[in-house]
C-alpha positions in Angstrom: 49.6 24.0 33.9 49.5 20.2 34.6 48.7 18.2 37.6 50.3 14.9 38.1 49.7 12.3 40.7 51.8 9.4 42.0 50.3 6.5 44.0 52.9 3.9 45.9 52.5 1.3 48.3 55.4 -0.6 50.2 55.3 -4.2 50.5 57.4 -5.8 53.0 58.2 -9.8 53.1 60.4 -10.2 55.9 63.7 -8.3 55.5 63.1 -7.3 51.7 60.7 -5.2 50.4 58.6 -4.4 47.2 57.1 -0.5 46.2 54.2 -0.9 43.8 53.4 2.3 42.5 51.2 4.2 39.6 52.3 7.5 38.4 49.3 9.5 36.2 50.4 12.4 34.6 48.5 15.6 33.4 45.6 14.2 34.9 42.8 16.8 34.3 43.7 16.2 30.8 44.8 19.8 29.6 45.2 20.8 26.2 47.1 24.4 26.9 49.4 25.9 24.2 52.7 25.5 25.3 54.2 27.6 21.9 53.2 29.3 19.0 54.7 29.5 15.4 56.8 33.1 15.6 57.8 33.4 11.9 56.2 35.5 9.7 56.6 34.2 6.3 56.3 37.0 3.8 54.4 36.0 0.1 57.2 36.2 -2.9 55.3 36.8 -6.1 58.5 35.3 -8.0 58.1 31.7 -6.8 54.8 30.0 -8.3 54.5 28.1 -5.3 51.8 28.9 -3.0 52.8 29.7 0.8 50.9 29.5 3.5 51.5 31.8 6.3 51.3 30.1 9.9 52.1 32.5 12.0 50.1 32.9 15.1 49.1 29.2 14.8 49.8 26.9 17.8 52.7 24.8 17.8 52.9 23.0 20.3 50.4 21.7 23.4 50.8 19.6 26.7 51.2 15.8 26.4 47.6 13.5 26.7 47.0 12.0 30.0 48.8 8.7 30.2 49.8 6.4 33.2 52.7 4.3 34.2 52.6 1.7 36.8 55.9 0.7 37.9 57.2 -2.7 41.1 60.7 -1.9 42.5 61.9 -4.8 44.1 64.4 -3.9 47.1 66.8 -7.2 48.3 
């Protein structure tokens, strides 16, 4: 689970107006599984290859904390 957070403050000059804003996302910095590798690859003793069985293995987690700031200008 992620928490994000979203920061804005509106600016007004007159009759226009300006939203200055930071959005920060996955803040606590989590690093949950978000899926696993479900195949289960079975060794053929044909093939000289060697194969590596994955399954089990994470593949894939939540994104890295990052931040966007972002001005809307409103005229």
């Amino acid at each position: 689970m992620t928490f994000d957070l979203k920061l804005a403050k509106n600016l007004r000059f007159g009759n226009r107006r300006a939203t200055l804003g930071v959005d920060i996302y996955n803040v606590f910095n989590s690093d949950a599984i978000q899926d696993y590798i479900e195949t289960y690859t079975v060794d053929d003793a044909t093939t000289p290859a060697v194969e590596v069985n994955n399954w089990g293995h994470r593949d894939d987690i939540i994104a890295p904390r990052f931040a966007r700031i972002s001005v809307q200008f409103y005229f």
